[in-house]
Backbone and ligand atoms as CSV (ligand in chain L), in Angstrom:
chain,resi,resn,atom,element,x,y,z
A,1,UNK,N,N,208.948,193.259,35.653
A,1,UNK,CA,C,210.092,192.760,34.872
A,1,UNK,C,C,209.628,192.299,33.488
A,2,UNK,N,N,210.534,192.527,32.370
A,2,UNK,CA,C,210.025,192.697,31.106
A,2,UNK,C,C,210.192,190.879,30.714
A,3,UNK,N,N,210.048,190.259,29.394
A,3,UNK,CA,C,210.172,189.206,29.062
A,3,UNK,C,C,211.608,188.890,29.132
A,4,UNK,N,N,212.298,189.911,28.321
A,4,UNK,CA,C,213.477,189.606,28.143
A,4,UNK,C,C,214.842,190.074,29.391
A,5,UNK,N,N,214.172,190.843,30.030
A,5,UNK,CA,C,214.995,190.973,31.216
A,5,UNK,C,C,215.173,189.574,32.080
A,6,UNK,N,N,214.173,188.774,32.001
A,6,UNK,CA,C,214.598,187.428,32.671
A,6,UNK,C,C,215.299,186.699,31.650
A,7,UNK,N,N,215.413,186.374,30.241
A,7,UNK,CA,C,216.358,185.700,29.855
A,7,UNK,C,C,217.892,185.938,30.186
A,8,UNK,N,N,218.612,184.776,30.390
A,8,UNK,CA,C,220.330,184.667,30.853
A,8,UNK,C,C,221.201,184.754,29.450
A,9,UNK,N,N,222.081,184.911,29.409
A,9,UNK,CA,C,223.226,184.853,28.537
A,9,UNK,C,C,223.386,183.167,28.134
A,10,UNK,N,N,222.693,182.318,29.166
A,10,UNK,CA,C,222.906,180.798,28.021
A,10,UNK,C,C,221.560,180.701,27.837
A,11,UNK,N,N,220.762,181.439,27.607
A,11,UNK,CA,C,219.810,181.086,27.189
A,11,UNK,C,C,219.363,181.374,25.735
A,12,UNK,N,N,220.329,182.619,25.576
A,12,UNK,CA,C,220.688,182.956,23.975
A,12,UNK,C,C,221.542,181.919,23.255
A,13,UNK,N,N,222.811,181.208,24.299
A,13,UNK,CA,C,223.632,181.013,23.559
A,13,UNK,C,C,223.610,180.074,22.615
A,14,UNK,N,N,222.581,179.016,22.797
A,14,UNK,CA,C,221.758,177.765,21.912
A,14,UNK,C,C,221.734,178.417,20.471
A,15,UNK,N,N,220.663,179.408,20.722
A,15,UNK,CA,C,220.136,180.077,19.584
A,15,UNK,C,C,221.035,180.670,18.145
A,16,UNK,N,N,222.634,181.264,19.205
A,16,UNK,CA,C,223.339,181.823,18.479
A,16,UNK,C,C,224.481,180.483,18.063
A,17,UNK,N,N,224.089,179.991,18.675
A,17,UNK,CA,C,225.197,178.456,18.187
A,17,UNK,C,C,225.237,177.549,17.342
A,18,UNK,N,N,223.466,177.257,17.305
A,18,UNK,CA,C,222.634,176.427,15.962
A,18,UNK,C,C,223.149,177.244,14.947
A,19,UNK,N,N,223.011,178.257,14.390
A,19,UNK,CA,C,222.992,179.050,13.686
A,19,UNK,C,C,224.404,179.569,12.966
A,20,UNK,N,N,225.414,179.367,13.668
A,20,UNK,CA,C,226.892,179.703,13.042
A,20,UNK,C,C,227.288,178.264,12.284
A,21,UNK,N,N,228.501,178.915,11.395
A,21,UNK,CA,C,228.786,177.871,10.854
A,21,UNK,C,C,230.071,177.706,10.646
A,22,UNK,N,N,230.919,176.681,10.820
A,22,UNK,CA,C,231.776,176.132,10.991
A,22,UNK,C,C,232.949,176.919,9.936
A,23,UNK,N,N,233.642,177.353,10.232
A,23,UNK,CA,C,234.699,178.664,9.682
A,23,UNK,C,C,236.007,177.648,8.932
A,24,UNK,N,N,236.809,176.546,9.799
A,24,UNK,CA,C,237.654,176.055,9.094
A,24,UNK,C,C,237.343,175.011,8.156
A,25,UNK,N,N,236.127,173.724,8.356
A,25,UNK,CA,C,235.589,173.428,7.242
A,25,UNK,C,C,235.551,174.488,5.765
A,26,UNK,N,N,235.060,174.812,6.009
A,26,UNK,CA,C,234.392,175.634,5.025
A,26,UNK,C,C,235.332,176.002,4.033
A,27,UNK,N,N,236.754,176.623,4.789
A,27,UNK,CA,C,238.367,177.398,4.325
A,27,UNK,C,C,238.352,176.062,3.693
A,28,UNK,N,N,238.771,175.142,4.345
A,28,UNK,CA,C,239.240,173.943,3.643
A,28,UNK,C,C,238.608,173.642,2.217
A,29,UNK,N,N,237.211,173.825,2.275
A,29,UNK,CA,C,236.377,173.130,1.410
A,29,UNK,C,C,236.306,174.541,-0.273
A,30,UNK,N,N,237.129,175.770,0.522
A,30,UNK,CA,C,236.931,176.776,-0.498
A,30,UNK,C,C,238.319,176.824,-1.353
A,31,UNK,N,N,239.004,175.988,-0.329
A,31,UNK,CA,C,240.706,176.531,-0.450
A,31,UNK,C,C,240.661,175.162,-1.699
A,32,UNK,N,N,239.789,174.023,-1.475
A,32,UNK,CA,C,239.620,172.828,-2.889
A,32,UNK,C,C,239.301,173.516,-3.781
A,33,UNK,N,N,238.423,174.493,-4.191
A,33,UNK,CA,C,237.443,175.174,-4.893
A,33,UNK,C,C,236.162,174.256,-4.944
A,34,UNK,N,N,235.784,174.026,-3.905
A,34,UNK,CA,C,234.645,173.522,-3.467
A,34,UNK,C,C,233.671,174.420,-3.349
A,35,UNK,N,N,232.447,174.028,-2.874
A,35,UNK,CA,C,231.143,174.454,-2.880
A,35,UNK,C,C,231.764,174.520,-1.175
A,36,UNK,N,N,231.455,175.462,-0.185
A,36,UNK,CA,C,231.857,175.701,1.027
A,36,UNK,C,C,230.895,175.426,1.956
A,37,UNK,N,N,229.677,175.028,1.178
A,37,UNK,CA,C,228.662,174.231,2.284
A,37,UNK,C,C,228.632,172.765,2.358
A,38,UNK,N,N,228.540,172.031,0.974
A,38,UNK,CA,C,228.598,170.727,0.996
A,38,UNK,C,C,230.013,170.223,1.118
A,39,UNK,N,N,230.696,170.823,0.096
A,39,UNK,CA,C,232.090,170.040,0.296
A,39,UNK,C,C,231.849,169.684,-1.314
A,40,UNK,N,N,231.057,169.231,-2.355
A,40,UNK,CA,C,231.405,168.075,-3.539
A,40,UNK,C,C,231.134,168.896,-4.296
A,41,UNK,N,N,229.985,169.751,-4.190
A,41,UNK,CA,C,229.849,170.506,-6.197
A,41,UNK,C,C,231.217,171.480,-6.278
A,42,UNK,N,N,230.911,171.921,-7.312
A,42,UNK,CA,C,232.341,172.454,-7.797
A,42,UNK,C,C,232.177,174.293,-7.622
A,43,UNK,N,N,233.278,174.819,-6.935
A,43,UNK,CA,C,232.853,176.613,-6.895
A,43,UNK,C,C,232.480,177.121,-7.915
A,44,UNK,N,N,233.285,176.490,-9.142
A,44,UNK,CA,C,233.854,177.391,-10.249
A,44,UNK,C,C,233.287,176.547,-11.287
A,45,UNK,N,N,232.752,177.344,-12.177
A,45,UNK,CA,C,232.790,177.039,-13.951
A,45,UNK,C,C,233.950,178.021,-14.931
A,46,UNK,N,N,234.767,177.007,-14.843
A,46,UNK,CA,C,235.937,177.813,-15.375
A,46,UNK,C,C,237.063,177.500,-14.664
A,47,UNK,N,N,238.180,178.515,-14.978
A,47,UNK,CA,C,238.680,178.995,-13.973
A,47,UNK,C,C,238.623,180.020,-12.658
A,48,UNK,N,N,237.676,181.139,-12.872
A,48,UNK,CA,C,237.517,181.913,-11.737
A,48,UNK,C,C,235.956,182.323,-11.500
A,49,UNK,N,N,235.350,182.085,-12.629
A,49,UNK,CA,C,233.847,182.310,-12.874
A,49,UNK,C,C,232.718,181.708,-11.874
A,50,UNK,N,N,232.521,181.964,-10.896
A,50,UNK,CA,C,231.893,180.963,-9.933
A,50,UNK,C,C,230.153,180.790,-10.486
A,51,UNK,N,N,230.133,179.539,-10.099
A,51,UNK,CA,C,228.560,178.993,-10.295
A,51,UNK,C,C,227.628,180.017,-9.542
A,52,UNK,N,N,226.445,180.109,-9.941
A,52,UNK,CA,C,225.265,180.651,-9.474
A,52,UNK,C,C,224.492,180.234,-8.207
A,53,UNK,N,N,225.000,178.841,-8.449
A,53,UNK,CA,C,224.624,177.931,-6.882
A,53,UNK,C,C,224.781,177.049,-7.385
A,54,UNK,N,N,224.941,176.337,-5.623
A,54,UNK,CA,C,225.958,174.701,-5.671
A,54,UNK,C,C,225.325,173.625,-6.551
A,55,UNK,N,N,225.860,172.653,-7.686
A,55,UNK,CA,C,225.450,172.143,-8.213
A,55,UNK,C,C,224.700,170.850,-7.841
A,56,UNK,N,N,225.127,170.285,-6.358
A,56,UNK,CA,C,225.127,169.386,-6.054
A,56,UNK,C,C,223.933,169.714,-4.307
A,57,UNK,N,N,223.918,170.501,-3.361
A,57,UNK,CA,C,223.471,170.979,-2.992
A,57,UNK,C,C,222.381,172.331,-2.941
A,58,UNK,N,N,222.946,173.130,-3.924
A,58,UNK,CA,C,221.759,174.125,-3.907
A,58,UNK,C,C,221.843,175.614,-3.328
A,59,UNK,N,N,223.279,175.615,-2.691
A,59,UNK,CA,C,223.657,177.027,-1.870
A,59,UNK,C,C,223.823,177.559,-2.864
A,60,UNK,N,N,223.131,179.078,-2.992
A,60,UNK,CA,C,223.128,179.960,-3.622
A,60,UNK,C,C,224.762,180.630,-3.327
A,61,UNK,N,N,225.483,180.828,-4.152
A,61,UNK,CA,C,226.603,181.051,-4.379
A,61,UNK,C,C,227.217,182.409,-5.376
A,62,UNK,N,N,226.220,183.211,-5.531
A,62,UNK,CA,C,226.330,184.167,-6.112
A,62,UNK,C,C,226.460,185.265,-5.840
A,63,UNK,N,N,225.982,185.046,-4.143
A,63,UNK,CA,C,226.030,186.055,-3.169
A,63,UNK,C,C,227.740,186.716,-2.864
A,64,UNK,N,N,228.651,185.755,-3.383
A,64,UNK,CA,C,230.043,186.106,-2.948
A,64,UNK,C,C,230.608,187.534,-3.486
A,65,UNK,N,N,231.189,188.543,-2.819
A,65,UNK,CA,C,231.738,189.432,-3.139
A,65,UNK,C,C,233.373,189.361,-2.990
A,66,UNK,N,N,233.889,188.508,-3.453
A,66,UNK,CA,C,235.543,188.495,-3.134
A,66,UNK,C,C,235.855,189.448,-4.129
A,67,UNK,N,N,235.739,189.822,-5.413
A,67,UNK,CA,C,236.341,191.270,-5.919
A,67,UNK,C,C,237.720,191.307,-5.968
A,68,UNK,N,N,238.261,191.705,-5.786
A,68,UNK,CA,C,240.256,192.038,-5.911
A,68,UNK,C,C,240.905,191.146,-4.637
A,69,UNK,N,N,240.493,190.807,-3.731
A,69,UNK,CA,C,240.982,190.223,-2.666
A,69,UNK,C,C,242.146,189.398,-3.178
A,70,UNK,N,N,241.340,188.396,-3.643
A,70,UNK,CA,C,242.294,186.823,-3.698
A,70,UNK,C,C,243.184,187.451,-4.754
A,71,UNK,N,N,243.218,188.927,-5.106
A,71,UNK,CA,C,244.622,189.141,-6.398
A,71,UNK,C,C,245.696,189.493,-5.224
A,72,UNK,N,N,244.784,190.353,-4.535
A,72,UNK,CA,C,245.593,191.478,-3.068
A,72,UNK,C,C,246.372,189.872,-2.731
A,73,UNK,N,N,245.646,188.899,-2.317
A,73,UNK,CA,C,246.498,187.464,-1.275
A,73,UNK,C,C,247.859,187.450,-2.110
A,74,UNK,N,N,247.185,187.112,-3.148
A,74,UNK,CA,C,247.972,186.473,-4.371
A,74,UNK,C,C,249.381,187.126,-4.307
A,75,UNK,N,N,249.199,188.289,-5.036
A,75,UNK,CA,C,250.218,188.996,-5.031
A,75,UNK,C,C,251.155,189.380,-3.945
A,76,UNK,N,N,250.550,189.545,-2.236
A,76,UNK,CA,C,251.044,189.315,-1.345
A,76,UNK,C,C,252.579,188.351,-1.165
A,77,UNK,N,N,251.586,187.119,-1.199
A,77,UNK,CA,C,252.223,185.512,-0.868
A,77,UNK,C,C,253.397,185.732,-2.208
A,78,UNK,N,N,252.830,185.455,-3.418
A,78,UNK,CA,C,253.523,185.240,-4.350
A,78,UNK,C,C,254.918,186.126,-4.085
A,79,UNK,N,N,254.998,187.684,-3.889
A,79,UNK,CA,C,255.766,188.541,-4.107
A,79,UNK,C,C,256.642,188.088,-2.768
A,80,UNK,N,N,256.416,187.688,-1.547
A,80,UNK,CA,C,257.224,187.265,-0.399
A,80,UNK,C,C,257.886,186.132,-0.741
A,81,UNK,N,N,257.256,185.208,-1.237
A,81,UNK,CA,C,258.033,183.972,-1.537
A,81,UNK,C,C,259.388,184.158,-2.673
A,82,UNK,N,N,258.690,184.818,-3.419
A,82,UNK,CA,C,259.828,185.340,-4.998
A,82,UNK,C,C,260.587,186.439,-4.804
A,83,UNK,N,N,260.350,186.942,-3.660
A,83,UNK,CA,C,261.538,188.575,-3.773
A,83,UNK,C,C,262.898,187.577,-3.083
A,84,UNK,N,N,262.115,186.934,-1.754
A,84,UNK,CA,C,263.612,186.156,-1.068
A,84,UNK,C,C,264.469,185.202,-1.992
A,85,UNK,N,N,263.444,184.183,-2.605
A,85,UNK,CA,C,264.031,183.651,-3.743
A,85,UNK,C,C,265.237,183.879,-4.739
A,86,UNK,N,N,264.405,185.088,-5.439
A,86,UNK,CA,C,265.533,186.214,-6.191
A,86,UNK,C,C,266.755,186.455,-5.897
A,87,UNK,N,N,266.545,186.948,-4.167
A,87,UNK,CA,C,268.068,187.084,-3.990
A,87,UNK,C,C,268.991,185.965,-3.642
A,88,UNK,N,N,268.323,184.859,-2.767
A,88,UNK,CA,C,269.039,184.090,-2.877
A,88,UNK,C,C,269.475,182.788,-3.784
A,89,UNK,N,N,268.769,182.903,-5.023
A,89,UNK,CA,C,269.223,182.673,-6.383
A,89,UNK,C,C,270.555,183.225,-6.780
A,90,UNK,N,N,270.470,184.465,-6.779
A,90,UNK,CA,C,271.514,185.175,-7.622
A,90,UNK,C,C,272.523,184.959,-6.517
A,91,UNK,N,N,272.678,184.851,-5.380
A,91,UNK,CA,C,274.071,184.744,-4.712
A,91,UNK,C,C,274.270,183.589,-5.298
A,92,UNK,N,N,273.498,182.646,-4.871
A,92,UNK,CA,C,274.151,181.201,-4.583
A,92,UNK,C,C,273.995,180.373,-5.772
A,93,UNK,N,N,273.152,180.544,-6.411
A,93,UNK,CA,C,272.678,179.807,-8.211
A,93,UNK,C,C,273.256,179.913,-9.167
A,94,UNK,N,N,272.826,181.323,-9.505
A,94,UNK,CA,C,272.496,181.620,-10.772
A,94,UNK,C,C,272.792,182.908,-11.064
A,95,UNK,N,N,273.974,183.680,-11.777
A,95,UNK,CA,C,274.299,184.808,-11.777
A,95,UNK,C,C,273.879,185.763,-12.956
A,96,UNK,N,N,273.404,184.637,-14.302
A,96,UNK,CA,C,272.784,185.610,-15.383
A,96,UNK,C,C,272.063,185.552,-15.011
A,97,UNK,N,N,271.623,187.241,-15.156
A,97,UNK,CA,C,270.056,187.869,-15.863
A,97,UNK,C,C,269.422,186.735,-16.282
A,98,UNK,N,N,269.594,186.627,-17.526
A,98,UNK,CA,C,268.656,185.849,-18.317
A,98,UNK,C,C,268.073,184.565,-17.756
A,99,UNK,N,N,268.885,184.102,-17.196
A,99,UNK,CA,C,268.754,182.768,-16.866
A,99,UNK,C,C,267.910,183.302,-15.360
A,100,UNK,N,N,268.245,183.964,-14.696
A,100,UNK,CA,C,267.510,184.095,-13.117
A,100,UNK,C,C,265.719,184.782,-14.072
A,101,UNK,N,N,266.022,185.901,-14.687
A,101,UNK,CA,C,264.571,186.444,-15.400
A,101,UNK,C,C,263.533,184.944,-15.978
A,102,UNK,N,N,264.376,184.275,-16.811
A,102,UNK,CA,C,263.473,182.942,-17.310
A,102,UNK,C,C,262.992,182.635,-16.161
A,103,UNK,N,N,263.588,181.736,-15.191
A,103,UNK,CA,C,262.902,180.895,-14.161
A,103,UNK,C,C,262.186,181.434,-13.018
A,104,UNK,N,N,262.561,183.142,-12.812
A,104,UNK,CA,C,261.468,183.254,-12.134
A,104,UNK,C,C,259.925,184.190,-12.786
A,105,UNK,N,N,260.265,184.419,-13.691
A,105,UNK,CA,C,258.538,184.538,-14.890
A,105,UNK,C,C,257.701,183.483,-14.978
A,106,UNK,N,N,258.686,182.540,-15.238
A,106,UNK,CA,C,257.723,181.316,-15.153
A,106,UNK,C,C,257.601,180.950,-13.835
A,107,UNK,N,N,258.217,180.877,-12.635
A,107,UNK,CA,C,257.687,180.354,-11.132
A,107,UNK,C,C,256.574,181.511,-11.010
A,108,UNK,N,N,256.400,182.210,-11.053
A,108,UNK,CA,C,255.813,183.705,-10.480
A,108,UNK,C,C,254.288,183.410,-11.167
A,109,UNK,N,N,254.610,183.708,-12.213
A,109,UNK,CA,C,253.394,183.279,-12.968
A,109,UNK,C,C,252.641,182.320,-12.894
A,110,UNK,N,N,253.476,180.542,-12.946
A,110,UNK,CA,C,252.781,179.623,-12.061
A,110,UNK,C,C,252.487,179.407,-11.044
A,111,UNK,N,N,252.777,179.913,-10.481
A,111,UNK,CA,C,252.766,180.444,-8.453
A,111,UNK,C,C,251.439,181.152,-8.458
A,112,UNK,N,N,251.179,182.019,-9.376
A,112,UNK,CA,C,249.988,182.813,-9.337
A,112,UNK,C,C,248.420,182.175,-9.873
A,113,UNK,N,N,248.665,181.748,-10.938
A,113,UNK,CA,C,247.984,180.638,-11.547
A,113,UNK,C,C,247.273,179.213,-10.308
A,114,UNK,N,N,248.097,179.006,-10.063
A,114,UNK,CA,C,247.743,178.408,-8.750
A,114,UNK,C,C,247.231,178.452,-7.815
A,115,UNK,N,N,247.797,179.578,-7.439
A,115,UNK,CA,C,246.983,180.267,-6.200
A,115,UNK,C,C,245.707,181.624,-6.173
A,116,UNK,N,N,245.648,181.971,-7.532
A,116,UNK,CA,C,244.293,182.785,-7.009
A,116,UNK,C,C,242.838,181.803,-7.187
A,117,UNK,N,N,243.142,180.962,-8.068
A,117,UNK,CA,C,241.543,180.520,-7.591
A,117,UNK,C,C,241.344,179.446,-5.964
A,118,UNK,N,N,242.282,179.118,-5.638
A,118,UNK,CA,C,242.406,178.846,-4.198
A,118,UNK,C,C,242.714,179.890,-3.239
A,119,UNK,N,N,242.692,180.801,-3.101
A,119,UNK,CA,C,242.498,182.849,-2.351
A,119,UNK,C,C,241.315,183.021,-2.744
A,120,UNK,N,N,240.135,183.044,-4.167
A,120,UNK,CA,C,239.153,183.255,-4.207
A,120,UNK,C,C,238.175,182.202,-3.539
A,121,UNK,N,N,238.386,180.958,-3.440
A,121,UNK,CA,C,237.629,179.704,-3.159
A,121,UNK,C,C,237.752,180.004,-1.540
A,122,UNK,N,N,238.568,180.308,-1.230
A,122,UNK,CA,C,238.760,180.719,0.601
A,122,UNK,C,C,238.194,182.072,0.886
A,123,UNK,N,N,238.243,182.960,0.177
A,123,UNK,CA,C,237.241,184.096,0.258
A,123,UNK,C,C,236.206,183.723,0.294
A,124,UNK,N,N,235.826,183.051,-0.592
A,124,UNK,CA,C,234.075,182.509,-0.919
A,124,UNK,C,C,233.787,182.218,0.630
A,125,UNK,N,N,234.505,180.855,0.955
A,125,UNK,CA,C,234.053,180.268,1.903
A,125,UNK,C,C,234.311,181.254,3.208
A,126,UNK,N,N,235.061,181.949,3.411
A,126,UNK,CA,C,235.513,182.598,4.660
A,126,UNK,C,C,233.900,184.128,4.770
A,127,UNK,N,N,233.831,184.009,3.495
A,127,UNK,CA,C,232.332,185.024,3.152
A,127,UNK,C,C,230.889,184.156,3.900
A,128,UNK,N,N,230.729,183.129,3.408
A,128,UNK,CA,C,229.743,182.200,3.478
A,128,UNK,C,C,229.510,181.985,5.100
A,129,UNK,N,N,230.946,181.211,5.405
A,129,UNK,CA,C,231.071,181.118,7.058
A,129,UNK,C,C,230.421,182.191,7.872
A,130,UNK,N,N,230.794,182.864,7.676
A,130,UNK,CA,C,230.606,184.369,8.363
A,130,UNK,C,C,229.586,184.970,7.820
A,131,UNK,N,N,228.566,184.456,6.959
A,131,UNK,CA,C,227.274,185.127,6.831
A,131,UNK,C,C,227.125,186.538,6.366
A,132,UNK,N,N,228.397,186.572,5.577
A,132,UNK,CA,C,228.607,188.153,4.802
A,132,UNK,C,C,227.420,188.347,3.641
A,133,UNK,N,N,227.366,189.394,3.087
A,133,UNK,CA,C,226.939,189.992,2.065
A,133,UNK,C,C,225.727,189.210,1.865
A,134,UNK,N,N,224.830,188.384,1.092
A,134,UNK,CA,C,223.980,187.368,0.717
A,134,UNK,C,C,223.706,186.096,1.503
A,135,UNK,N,N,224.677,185.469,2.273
A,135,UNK,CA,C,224.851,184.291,2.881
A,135,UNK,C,C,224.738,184.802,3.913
A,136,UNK,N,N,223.520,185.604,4.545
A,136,UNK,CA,C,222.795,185.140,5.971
A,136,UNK,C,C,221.702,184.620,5.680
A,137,UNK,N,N,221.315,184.155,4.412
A,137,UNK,CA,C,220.146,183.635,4.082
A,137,UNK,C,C,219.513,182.354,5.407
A,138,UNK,N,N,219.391,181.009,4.751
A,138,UNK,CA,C,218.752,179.721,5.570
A,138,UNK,C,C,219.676,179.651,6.468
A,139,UNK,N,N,219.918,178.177,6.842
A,139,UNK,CA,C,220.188,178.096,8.002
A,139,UNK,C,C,221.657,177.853,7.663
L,1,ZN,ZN,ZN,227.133,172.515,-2.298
């Protein structure tokens, strides 16, 4: 019998348990635009430009590949919330054009503004958690 033929299924499971990392922390801490390991340095220099690594901890943070995602969320969420809106504006609100076009350019737009660097900060972290791309590094 080989070495590993006598190890059990909990005898791995220690190994694989130390080693994961906590998935809704992390959302939380990306969805702040937090650093998704510590929680306090900041994701971002800027608005969407993320740091090189955590300022305050040290997690290399450069490793993130979110790419178009958090536009894909964005535009998702945003467009569900504002199509129902729309219509039920114009029944029950607001019957000019003009007046329904003003207020929802500006909700839409601030709606968006808002929410992609919190879709990218949850990418980050939902990346990190899960040990994607760069972040299977330490522990
Ligand atoms: Zn940090």
């Amino acid at each position: 019998m080989t070495e590993n033929a006598q190890m059990t299924a909990d005898d791995m499971m220690p190994a694989v348990a130390e080693h994961e990392r906590e998935l809704k922390p992390a959302l939380r801490k990306g969805w702040a635009k937090r650093c998704p390991s510590c929680g306090t340095g900041k994701l971002f220099q800027g608005y969407l430009k993320v740091h090189h690594d955590c300022t305050v901890c040290g997690e290399e943070l450069y490793h993130q590949r979110a790419d178009d995602g958090p536009a894909y969320l964005t535009i998702i969420v945003v467009g569900h919330v504002m199509a129902p809106l729309l219509h039920i504006f114009y029944v029950h609100v607001v019957q000019d054009p003009l007046i329904l076009a003003t207020i929802f350019t500006v909700g839409t737009v601030a709606a968006s503004l808002y929410l992609l660097p919190r879709f990218k900060g949850f990418m980050i972290a939902f990346q990190w958690a899960k040990r994607m791309h760069g972040f299977a590094g330490k522990k």
